[in-house]
N, C-alpha and C positions, 0 to 999 in steps of 0.2 A: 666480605663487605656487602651491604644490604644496599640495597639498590634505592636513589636518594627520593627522597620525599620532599614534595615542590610545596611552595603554603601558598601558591594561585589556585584557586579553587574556582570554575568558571560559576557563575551564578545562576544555578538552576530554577529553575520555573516550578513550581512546586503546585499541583492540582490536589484538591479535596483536603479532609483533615487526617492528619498523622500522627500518632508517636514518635518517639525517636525508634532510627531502627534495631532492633535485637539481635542478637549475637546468640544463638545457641550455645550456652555452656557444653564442654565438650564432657567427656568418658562417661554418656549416656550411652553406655552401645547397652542394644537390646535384640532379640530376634524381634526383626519386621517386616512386615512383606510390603513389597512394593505394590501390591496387588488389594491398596486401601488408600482410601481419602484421596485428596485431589488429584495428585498422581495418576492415580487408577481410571479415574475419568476421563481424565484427557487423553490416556491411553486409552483406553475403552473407543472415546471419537475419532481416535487416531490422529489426535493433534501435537501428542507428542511421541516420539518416534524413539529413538534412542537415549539412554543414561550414561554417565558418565564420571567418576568410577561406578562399575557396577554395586562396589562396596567401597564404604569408606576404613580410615583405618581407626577411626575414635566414633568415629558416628555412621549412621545410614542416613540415605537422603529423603527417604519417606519422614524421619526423626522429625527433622527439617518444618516440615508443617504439620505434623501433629503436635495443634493448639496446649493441647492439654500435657504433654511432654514436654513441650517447650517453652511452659511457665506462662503461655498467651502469649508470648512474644513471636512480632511478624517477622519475618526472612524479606531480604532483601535481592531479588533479582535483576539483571542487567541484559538488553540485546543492545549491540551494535551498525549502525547506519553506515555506511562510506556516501557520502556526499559526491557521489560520481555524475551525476545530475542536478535541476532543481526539480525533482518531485519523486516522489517514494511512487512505487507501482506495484499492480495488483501480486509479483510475488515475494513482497513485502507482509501483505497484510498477514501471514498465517505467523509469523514471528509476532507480529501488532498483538495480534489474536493471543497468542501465549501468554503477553506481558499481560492483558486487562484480564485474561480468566486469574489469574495469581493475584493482579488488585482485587479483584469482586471477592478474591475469599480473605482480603485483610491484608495481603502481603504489599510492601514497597517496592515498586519497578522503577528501572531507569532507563531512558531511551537515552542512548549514547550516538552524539553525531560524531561522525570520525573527521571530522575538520584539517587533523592533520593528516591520517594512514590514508588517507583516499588520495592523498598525493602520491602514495608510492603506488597504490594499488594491489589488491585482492589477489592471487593468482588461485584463489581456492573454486573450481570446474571449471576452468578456462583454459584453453587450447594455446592463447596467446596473449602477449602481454596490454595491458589497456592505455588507452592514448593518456600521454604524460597529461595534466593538468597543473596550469599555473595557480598560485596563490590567489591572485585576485577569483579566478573564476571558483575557484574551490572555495571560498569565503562566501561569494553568492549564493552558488550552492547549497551548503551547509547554513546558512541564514533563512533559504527556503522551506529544506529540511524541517529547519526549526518550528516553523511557522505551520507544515503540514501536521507534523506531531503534533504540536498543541493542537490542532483545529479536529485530530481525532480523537483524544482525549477527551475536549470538550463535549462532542457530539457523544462521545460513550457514556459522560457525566449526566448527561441531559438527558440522552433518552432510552438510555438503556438500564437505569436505577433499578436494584432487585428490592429497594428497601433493606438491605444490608451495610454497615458500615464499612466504607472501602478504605484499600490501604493507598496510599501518594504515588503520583505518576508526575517523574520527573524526569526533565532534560538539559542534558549536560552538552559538552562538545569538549572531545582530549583536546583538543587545539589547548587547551589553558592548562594543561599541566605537560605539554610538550616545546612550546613557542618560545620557552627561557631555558630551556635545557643546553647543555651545551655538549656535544655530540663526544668528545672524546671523554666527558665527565661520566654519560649515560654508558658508552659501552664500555668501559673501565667498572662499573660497579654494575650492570643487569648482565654482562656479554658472559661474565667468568659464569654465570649458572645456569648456562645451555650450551649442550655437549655437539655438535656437528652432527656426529652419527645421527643422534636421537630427530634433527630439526631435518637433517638428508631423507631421512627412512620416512616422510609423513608423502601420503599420496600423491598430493596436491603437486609437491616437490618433486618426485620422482615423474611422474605425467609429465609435466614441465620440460624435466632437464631431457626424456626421451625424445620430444617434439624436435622439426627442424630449425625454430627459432630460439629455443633453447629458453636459458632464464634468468632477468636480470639482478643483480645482488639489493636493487630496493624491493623488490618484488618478494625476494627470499628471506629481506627481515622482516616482511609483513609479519609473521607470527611471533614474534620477538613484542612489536610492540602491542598487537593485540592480547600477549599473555600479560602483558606489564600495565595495561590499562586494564583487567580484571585482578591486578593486583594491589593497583591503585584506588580502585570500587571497594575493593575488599577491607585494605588500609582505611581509607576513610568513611566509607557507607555501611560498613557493615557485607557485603554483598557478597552472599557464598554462591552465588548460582548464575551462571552464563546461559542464556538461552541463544538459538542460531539455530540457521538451514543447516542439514543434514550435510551439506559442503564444507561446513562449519569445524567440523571432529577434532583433524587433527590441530585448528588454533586454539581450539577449547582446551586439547590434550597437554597443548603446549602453556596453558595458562595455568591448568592445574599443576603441572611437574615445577612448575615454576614458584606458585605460593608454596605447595607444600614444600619445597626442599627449601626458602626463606623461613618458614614458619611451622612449620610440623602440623597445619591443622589442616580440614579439610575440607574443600571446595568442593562442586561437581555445575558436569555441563547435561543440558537436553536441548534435544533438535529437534529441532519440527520437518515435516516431508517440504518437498521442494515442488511447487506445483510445476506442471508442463502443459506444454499446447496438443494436441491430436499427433504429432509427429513426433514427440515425445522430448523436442527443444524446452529449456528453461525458459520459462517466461522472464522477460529481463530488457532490459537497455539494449543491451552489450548482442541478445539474440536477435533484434529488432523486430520483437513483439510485443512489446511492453505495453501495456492498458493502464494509462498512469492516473494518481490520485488526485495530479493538480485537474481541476477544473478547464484552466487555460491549455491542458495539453488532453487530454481526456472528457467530454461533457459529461454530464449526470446520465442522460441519455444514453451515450455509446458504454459509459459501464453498466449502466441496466440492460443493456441489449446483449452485453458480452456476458451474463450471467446467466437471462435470460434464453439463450440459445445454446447454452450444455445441454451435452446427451441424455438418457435417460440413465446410460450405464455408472456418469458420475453423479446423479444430481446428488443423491443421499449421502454419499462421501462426501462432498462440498457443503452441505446442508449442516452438518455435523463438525466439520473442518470448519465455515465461515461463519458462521452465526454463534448466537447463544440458546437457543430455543434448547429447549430440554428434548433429552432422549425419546419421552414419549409421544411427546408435539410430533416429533421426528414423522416418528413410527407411525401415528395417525395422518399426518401427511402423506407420508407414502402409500396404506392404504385408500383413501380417495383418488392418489393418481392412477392405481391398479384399476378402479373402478372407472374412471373416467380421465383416459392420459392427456386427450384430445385438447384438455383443458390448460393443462401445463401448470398445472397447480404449485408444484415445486418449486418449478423454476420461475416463477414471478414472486414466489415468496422468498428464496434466495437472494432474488434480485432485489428484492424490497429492502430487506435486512441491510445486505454490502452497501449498496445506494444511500439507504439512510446515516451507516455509521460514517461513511467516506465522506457525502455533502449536506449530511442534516437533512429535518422533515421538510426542508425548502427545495433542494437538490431533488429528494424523490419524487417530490410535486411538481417538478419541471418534468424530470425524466418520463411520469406519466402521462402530464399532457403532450410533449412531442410526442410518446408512441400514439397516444391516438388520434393526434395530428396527423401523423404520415402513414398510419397500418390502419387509423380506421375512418379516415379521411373528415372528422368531427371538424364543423368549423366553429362550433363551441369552443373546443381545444384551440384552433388557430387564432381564436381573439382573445384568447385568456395570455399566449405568448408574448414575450416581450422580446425586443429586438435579439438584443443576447442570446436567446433561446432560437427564434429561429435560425441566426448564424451557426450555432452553435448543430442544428439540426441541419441544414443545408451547406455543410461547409466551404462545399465547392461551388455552392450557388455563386450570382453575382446578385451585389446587392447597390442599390440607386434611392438617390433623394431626386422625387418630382415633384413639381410641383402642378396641380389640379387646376387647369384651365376649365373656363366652362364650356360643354360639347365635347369634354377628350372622350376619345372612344378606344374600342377594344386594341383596333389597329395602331392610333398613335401613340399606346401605352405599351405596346409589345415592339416598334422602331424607337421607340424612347429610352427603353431600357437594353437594344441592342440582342433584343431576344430573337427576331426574324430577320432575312436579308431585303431589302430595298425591294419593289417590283414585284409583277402579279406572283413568283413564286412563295413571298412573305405572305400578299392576299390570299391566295391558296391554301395554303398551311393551313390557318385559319378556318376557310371553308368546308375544308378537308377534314376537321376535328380532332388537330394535333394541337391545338391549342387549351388551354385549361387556364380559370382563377380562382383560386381556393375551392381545387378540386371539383369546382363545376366545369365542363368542357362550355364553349362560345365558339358558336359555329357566325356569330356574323360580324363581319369587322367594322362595320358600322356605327355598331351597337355603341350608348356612350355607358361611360363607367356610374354606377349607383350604388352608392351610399348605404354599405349592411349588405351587399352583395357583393361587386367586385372590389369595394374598399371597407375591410373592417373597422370595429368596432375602435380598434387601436389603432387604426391609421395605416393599416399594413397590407398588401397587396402578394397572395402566392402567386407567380407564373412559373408554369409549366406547359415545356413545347415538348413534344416527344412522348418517352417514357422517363423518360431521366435528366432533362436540363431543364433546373431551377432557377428564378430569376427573384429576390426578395426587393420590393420597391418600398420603400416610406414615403406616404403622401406632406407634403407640406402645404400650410395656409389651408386648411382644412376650414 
């Protein structure tokens, strides 16, 4: 019995212009090496890491995209999301990454939000099980999801154009081909073609059941449904190709033994590496180091900075991993940093690249004036800021609306905002030259506030006592 076929189809959001997708006619097997055409590149950058079968049993998977083999027809590939959050984060993008290098050469991608499986949860490199999440919050979730996806698509559309005609980038959510299903229907016709042994013996699983919290039975049909949602892509999209973190293997393995013992034809999975912090932790939620894509949890700024302060031992691996600059951009890059490292040459062009695709040319144009806000003390840059940004830049500042008496001075602008304590020790401060306003230190407390000095152009006032406590003021009745 063939595992059923639901006619909810969620409404995906369809980017750029497309064909319909192609389906490789199969018993073209031919000798081919994998060690050609786009494959080979991405390998080559090391963006893609592993294959999956190594061989097919009707086709090879280099077949797959060679254009002229396959009648012109694009191939259609799929990653998937778990909605365990509202914002995708930086060890997302290299999946991201996979799916647009395969648009840019013509092929149909599908970001898939997992709307439903993020309810059970992932158990693939995790130690222990992840906090249950309700419907309502996972539907948030996965809404936001939505919303980040389209908004990197878009910025890949806009400003990353090779002049090539690209193939559709679409977003889907199983939520709609799971949400009417009815649970003894589904394992009665997907259960009978997955064998225990085979789903026991996957790593993920075995890690798991060794640990002392052991592992829950939603957790251990995760790969069940994520084999049946690439069989679902495959049924209706066309889509022979699973992409995923290298943690990813054996749901992939599990999706593949799955189509093909339904249908004799043949699928295949590739992984991308799995980025880590210096300590060698997954970057992630779940690790709490996540460097996330939303704006509201991550600024433009702290991911330019988080890109921006890689070692020198990784920059050329990320460089080649996160961007799209060509191999020999690369390579000239790198020799100018040989030449002059001091400069950081890489790593602000790294930074530029991620910045731009994660918030568009507006994001990176903020992310550069804070740095030279705060690193190069510009107060050009300070009155180009807008409120947002400098929040966004001082997070832990404290931030006040005052309003500009006439005569306010240095002193009643720093007890107003609650920046110094009452009493000659507050006047002290001051005299002392622990006090600063847009990076000019004021040693007299007297002194009254002027218009293009201690109050910008924007109305906006830095205080800084110390070395490190910032106070953001917005002037009103200006």
């Amino acid at each position: 019995m063939v595992a059923p076929m639901l006619r909810g189809i969620s409404r995906g959001r369809w980017f750029f212009t497309a064909g319909p997708p192609g389906v490789l006619p199969l018993g073209l097997r031919e000798a081919h090496s994998a060690a050609q055409g786009l494959l080979a590149v991405q390998k080559a950058r090391g963006l893609f890491k592993e294959f999956f079968p190594e061989r097919g049993t009707k086709i090879e998977l280099p077949m797959l995209f060679d254009r002229g083999t396959a009648g012109n027809l694009p191939q259609t590939i799929y990653c998937g999301f778990d909605p365990t959050a509202d914002s995708l984060h930086v060890g997302h993008l290299l999946a991201l990454l996979g799916l647009f290098h395969f648009q840019r050469a013509g092929h149909n991608v599908i970001a898939l939000v997992g709307g439903a499986t993020a309810r059970l949860g992932d158990p693939s490199g995790r130690t222990k099980e992840r906090e249950m999440l309700d419907a309502e919050r996972v539907g948030r979730n996965a809404s936001a999801l939505r919303q980040g996806l389209e908004a990197l698509a878009t910025n890949h559309q806009q400003l990353f154009s090779n002049g090539r005609t690209w193939g559709s980038f679409t977003v889907l959510d199983n939520s709609a081909w799971y949400e009417k299903q009815q649970l003894v229907d589904f394992l009665a016709a997907v259960g009978g073609h997955f064998r225990m042994g085979t789903l026991l013996s996957r790593l993920s699983v075995q890690t798991r059941l060794k640990s002392p919290e052991g592992m829950s039975l939603a957790e251990f049909l995760y790969q069940v449904l994520q084999a049946y949602d690439f069989y679902y892509l495959f049924q209706h999209y066309g889509c022979r190709v699973q992409l995923g973190g290298s943690d990813q293997l054996g749901n992939i393995m599990s999706g593949y033994e799955f189509i093909h013992k339904l249908t004799g034809e043949d699928v295949f999975g590739i992984t991308v590496p799995l980025i880590t912090s210096t300590t060698g932790a997954k970057l992630g939620k779940s690790a709490g180091n996540a460097v996330w894509l939303n704006r509201d949890k991550t600024s433009p700024f702290e991911l330019y900075q988080f890109f921006v302060r890689q070692q020198d031992d990784s920059i050329e691996r990320y460089l080649k991993l996160f961007t799209f600059l060509p191999l020999p951009e690369i390579d000239h890059i790198m020799q100018l940093h040989i030449r002059e490292p001091e400069k950081r040459g890489p790593q602000k062009r790294l930074a530029a690249e991620v910045t731009k695709l994660v918030h568009g040319q507006e994001g990176l144009d903020s992310a550069k004036r804070c740095t030279h806000a705060l690193y190069h003390s510009s107060i050009d840059a300070l009155e180009g800021m807008s409120d947002r940004e400098l929040k966004e830049l001082f997070r832990e500042a404290s931030f006040s609306e005052l309003v500009l008496d006439p005569g306010t001075s240095v002193l009643d602008t720093c007890r107003k905002a609650n920046a110094i304590p009452d009493g000659p020790r507050g006047y002290r401060m001051i005299t002392e030259g622990g006090v600063s306003i847009n990076h000019r230190q004021v040693t007299n407390p007297e002194s009254v506030l002027v218009v293009g000095q201690h109050i910008l152009k924007n109305g906006l006032s830095l205080l800084k006592i110390g070395k490190r406590n910032f106070y953001i003021i917005k002037w009103l009745q200006l």
